[in-house]
C-alpha positions in Angstrom: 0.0 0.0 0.0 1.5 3.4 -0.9 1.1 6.5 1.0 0.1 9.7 0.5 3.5 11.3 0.0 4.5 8.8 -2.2 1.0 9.7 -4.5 1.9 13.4 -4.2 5.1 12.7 -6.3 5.0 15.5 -8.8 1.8 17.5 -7.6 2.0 21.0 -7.2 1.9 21.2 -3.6 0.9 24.7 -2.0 -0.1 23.6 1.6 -0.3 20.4 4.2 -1.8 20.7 7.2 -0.9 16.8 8.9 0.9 14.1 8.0 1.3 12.8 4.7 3.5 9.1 5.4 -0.1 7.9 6.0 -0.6 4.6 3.7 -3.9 5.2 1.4 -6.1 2.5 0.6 -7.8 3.8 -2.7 -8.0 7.4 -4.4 -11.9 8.9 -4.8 -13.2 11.7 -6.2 -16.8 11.2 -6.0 -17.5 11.3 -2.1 -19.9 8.4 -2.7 -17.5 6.2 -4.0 -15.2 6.9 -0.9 -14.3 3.6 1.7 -12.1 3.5 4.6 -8.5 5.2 4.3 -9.3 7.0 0.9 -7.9 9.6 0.2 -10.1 12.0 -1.3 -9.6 14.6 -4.1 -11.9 17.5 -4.5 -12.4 18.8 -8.3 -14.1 21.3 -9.4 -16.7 19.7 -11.4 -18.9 20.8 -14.7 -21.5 20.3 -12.9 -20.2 19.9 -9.0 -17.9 21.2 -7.0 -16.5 18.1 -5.0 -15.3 21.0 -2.2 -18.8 20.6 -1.0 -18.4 17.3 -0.2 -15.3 16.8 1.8 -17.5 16.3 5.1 -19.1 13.6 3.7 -16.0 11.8 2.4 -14.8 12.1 5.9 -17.6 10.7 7.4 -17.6 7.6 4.9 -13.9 6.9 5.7 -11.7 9.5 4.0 -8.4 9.7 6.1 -7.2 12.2 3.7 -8.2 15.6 1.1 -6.5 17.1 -1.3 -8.3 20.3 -3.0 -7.6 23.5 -4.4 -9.0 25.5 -1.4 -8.7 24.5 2.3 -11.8 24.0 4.0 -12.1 26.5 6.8 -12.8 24.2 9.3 -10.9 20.7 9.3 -11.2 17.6 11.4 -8.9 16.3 13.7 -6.3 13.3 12.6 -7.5 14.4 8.6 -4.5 15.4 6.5 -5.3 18.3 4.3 -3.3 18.9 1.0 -3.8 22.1 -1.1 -3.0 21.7 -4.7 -3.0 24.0 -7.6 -5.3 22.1 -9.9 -7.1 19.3 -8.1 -7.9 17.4 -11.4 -4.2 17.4 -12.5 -2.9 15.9 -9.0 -5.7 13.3 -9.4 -4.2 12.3 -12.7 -0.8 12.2 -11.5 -1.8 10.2 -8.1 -4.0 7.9 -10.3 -1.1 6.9 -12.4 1.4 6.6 -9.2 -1.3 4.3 -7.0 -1.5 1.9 -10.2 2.3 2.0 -10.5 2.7 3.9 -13.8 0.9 1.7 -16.0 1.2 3.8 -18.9 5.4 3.7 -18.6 5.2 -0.6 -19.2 3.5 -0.6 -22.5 3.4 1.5 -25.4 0.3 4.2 -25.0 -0.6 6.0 -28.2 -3.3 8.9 -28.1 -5.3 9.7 -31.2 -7.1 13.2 -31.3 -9.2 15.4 -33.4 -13.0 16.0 -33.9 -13.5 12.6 -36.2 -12.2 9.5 -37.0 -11.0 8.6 -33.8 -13.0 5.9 -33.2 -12.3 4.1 -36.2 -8.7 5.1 -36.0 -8.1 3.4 -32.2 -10.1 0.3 -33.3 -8.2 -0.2 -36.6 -5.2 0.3 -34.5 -6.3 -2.4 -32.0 -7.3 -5.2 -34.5 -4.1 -4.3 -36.3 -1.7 -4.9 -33.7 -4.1 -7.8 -32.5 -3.5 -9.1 -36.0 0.4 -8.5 -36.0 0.4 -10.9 -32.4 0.9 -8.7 -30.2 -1.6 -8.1 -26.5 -3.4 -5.2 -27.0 -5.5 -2.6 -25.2 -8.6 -0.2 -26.8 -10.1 2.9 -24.8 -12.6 3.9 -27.0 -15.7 5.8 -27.2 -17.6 2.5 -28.4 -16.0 0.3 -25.9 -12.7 -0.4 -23.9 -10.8 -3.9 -24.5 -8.6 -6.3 -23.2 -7.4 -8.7 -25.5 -10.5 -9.3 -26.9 -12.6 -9.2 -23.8 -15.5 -5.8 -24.2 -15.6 -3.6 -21.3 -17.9 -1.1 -21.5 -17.6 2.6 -22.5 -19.6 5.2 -21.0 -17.0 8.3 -22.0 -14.7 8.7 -24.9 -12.3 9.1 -22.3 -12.7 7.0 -19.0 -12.0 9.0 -15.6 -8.2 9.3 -14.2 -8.8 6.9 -11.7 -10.8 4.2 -14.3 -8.3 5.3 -16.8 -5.3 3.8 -14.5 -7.3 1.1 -13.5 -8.0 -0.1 -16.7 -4.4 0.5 -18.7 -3.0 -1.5 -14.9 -5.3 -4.4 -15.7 -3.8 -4.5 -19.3 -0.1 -4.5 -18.3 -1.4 -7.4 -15.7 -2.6 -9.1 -18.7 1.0 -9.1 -20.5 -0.6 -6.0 -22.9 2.3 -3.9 -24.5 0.2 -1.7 -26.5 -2.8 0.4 -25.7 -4.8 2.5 -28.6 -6.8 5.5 -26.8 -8.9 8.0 -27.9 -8.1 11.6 -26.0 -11.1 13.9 -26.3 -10.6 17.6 -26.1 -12.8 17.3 -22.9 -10.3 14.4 -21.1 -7.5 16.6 -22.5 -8.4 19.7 -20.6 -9.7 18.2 -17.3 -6.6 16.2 -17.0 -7.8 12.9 -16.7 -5.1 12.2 -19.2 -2.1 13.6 -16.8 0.1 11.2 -15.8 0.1 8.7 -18.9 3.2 8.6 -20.8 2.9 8.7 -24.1 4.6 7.0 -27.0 3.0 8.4 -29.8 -0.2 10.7 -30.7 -2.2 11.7 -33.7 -4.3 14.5 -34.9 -7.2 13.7 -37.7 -9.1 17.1 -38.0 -10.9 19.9 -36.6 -14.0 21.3 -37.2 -16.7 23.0 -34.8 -17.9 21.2 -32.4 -18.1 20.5 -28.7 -18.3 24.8 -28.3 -21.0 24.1 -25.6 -18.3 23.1 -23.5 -15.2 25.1 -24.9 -17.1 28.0 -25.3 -14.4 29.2 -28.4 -13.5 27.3 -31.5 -9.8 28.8 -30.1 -10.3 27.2 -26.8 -11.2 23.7 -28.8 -8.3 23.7 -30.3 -5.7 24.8 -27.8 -7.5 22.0 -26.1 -6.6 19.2 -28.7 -3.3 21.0 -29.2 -2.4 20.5 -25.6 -2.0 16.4 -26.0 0.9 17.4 -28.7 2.8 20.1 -26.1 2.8 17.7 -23.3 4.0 14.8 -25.2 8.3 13.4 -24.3 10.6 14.2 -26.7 11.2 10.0 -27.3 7.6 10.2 -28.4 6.2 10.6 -32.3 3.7 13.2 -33.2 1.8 12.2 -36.4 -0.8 15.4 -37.9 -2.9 15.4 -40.8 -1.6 18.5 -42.9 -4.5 18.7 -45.1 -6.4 20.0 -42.1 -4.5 23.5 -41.7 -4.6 23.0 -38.2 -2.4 19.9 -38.7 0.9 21.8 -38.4 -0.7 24.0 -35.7 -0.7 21.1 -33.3 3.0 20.8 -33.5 4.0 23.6 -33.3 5.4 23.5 -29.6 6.1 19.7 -29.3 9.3 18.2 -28.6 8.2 14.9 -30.0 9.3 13.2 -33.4 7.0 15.2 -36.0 5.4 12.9 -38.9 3.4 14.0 -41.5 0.3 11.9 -43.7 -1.5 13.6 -46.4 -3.7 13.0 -49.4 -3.3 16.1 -51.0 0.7 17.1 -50.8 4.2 15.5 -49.8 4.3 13.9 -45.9 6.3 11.8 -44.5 2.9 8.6 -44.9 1.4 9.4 -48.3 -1.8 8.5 -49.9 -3.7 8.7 -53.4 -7.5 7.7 -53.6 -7.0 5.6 -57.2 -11.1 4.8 -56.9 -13.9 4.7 -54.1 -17.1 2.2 -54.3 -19.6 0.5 -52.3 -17.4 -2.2 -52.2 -14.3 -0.5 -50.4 -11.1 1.6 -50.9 -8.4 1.4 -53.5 -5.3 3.2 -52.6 -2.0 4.0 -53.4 0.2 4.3 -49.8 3.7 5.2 -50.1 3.8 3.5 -53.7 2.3 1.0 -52.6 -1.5 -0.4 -54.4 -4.0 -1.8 -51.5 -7.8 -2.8 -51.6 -8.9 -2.0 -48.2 -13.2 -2.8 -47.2 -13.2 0.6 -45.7 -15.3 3.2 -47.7 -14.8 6.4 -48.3 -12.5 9.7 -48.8 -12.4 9.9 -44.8 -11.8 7.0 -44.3 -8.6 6.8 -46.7 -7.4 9.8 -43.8 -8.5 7.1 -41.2 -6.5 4.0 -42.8 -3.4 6.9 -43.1 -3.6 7.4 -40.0 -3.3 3.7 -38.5 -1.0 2.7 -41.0 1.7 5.9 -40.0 1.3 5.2 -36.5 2.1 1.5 -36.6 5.0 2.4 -38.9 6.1 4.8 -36.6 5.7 2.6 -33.5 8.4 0.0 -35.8 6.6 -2.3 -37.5 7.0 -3.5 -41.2 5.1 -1.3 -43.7 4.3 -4.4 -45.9 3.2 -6.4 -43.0 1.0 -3.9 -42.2 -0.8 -2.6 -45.4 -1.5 -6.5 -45.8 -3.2 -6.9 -42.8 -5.1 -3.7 -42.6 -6.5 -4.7 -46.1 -8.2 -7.4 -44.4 -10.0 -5.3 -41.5 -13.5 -4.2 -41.3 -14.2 -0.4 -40.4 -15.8 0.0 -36.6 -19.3 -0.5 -35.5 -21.9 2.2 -36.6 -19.2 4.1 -39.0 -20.3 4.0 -42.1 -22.3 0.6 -41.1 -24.4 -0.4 -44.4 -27.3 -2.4 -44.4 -28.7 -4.3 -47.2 -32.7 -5.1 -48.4 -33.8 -7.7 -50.4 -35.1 -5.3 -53.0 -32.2 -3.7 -53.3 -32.3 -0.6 -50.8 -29.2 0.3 -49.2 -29.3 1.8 -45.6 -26.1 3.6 -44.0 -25.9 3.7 -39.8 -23.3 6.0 -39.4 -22.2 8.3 -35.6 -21.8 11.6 -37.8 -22.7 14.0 -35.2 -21.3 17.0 -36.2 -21.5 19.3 -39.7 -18.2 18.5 -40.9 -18.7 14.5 -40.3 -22.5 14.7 -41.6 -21.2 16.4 -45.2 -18.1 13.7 -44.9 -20.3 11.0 -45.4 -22.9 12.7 -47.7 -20.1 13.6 -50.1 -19.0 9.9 -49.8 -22.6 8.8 -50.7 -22.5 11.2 -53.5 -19.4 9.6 -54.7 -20.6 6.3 -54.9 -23.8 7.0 -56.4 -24.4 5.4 -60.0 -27.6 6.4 -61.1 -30.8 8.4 -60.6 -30.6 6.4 -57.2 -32.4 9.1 -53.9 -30.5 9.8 -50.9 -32.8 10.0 -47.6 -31.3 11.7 -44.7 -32.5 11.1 -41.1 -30.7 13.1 -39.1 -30.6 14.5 -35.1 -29.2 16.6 -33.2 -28.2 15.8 -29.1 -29.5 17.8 -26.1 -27.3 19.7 -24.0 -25.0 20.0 -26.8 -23.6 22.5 -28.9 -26.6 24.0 -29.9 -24.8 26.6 -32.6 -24.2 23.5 -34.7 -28.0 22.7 -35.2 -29.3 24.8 -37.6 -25.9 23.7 -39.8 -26.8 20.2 -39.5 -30.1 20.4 -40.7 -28.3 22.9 -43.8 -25.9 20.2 -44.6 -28.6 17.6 -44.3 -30.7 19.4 -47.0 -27.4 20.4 -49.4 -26.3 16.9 -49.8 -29.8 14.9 -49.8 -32.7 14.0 -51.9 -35.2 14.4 -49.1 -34.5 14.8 -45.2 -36.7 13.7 -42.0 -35.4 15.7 -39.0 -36.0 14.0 -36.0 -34.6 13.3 -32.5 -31.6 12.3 -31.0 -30.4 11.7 -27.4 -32.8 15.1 -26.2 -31.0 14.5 -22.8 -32.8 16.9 -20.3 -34.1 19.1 -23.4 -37.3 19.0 -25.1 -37.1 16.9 -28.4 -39.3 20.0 -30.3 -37.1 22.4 -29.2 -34.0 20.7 -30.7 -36.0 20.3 -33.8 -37.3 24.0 -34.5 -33.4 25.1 -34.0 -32.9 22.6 -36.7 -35.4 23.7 -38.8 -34.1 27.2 -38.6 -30.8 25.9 -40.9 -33.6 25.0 -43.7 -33.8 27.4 -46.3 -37.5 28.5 -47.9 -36.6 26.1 -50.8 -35.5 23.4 -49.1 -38.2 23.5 -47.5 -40.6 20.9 -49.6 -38.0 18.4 -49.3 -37.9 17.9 -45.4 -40.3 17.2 -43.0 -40.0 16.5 -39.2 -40.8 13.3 -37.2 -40.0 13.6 -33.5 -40.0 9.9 -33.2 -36.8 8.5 -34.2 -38.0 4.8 -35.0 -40.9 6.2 -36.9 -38.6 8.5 -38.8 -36.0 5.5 -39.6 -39.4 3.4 -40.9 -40.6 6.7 -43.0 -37.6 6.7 -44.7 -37.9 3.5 -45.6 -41.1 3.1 -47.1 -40.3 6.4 -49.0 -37.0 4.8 -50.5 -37.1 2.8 -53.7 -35.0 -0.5 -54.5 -31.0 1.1 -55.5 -32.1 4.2 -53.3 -29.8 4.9 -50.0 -31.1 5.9 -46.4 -29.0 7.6 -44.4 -29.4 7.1 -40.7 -27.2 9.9 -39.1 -25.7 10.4 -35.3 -25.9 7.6 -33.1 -24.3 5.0 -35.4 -23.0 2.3 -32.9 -25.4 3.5 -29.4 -27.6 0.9 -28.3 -30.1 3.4 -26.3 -31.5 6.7 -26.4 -31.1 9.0 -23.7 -34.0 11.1 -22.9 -35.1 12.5 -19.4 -31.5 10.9 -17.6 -33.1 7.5 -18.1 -31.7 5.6 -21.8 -33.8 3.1 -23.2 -33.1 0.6 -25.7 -32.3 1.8 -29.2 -30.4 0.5 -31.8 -30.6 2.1 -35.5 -29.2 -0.8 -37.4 -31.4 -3.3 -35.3 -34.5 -1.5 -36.5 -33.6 -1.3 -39.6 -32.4 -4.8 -40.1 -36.0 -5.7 -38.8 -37.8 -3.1 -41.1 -35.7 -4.9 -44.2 -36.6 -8.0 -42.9 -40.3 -7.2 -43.7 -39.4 -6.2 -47.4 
């Protein structure tokens, strides 16, 4: 069992008040979560400020607090640490209770507003392929060699996040592929892990209820990339123009990938179908099942990371050929008669037009492209009426409907939607509140060759509404719905 002092190693101490060779059983920061010689860590919370709940960590067996303000009254035999940044120190005590888990395999962050999913999962099946143990934090779920653990943030906490990469090195893992969202990065619940390598994939608006400034988002992602060794690599997408912006202040190993100029992992789309991918990487042809332009950027991305990390490009090109893209991106469905549905997580503007222009690329005929699409509650809310704009450019007809409303009202969501349709798009959309009636309007609307779009949620299996989520699954509707045909 460690102690307290020992947990403090590199905090930014500004005050003690008792004795810190105390040993500590487990680290908290919820005060529910808190058992007998805890020692408890105050945040300041989104939503809650944990200083209001130092009592009650004490009373449920806290033996020690460390905060960002000192409460004015204190308990006897209770040591009291003042920090600087409370959710830092819990990062950095996290890591040191689980022994540094991050320091005995190789950790490798991927960043930017999409394609990280796909990017850590390619990553994870890759190496899994190559023979090697492996570990996935991801937004759809978190894995062990194989075995699912479930996801409820992109990012798990600092304490679940040590947990988890300490039950991977206990499992002989020596890689781990991890999403970092801009959220994670700035609260910290990254601090701590050593990283070998990160990547960048893109930025566009999004997540600006939080950040409050596309400037702030952006420092936020560029943060990851300042922070990182110099032993680490850096890998950026230059065809974003934010790509180089990232780097800028690093003192990792800077690598390039690009479909458009000279990089260091270079890519040309030779043709795109229904059917997959043909590329040209590094001079090098490949036929990979992954569709679409952003997707080639994904399939970059994995393959300049793994040959940064050491392995053999050949080995790898060969192998990624043979992987299947992640659940819910870009996730297409099949009728009978010939109508082709696409589940895909696009959740913001940029990602929405992404896959619409993919669509459009693949499109042979006079085939119709339906477009049911949502938008999340307490969210972003600028990015709504753009949604619904994009929505209409790129599609032959559009049913707005609902999302995850979270603690909004689903009509409200909806007529800030509606607002991003102009007067002559007008004719072409229409508005179903009811998501699994939306997804079965579609398809009775859609002909056999014609695709149905399915945007937002791609691979959730619920729908939040109220704080309670129920049971719902896009593809599993429409599988049923097709069924019927």
């Amino acid at each position: 069992m460690k102690t307290l002092q020992e947990l403090l190693y590199k905090v930014q101490l500004l005050a003690t008040d008792g004795h810190t060779d105390k040993p500590v059983s487990g680290i908290a920061f919820d005060s529910r979560s808190v058992t007998e010689g805890n020692v408890f860590v105050a945040t300041v919370g989104t939503q809650v400020d944990g200083h209001q709940y130092i009592s009650k960590a004490i009373e449920k067996g806290a033996t020690a607090i460390v905060c960002q303000t000192l409460p004015e009254t204190r308990t006897e035999g209770i040591t009291y640490v003042q920090v600087r940044d409370s959710e830092k120190a819990l990062g950095l005590m996290a890591s040191r209770f689980y022994d540094n888990p991050s320091a005995k395999m190789k950790v490798v962050g991927i960043t930017g507003t999409n394609g990280k999913t796909t990017t850590v999962t390619l990553l994870y099946r890759l190496f899994r392929a190559l023979g090697y143990n492996v570990g996935l934090l991801s937004t759809v779920q978190n894995e062990i060699n194989g075995e699912v653990i479930p996801s409820t943030h992109t990012t798990p906490d600092a304490v679940q996040l040590n947990a988890l990469m300490a039950e991977m090195v206990r499992r002989g893992c020596t890689y781990c592929f991890m999403e970092a969202s801009s959220h994670a990065i700035v609260q910290h619940r990254i601090a701590g892990i050593q990283f070998a390598g990160a990547a960048f994939s893109n930025i566009t608006h999004d997540h600006l209820d939080y950040h409050q400034t596309f400037d702030n988002y952006i420092k936020a992602k560029k943060q990851l990339f300042d922070e990182l060794p110099v032993q680490a690599f850096a890998l950026v997408n230059i065809d974003d123009k934010r790509g180089r912006v990232m780097v800028q202040n690093t003192k990792a190993n800077i690598k390039t990938y690009s479909l458009q100029t000279m990089a260091d992992f270079r890519a040309r789309l030779i043709s795109n179908s229904l059917h997959g991918l043909h590329l040209e990487i590094n001079q090098q042809e490949v036929w990979f099942q992954l569709i679409g332009n952003f997707n080639a950027y994904n399939l970059l991305a994995v393959y300049g990371v793994a040959v940064s990390l050491g392995e053999d490009s050949d080995e790898v090109l060969r192998v990624l050929s043979s992987l299947p893209s992640a659940v819910g991106r870009f996730d297409r469905i099949v009728s009978a008669n010939g109508i082709t549905a696409i589940v895909d997580y696009a959740h913001t503007p940029d990602a929405l037009q992404n896959v619409l222009e993919t669509i459009a690329e693949l499109r042979t005929g006079n085939e119709k492209v339906i477009t049911i699409v949502g938008c999340g509650g307490n969210r972003d809310k600028t990015k709504r009426p753009i949604m619904a704009g994009v929505a209409c450019q790129f599609s032959d007809h559009v049913i707005l409907t609902s999302d995850n409303p979270r603690d909004e009202e689903p009509e409200d969501i909806l007529a800030q939607m509606q607002a991003g349709v102009t007067p002559s798009n007008f004719r072409k959309t229409q508005t179903i509140i009811d998501r699994e009636e939306a997804i079965r309007k579609a398809c009775a609307m859609a002909a056999p060759h014609d695709i149905v779009l399915v945007a937002g949620k791609g691979h959730e299996t619920y729908q939040e509404i109220k704080g309670v989520k129920y049971p719902f699954d896009d593809k599993k509707i429409i599988e049923a719905i097709f069924s019927t045909l």
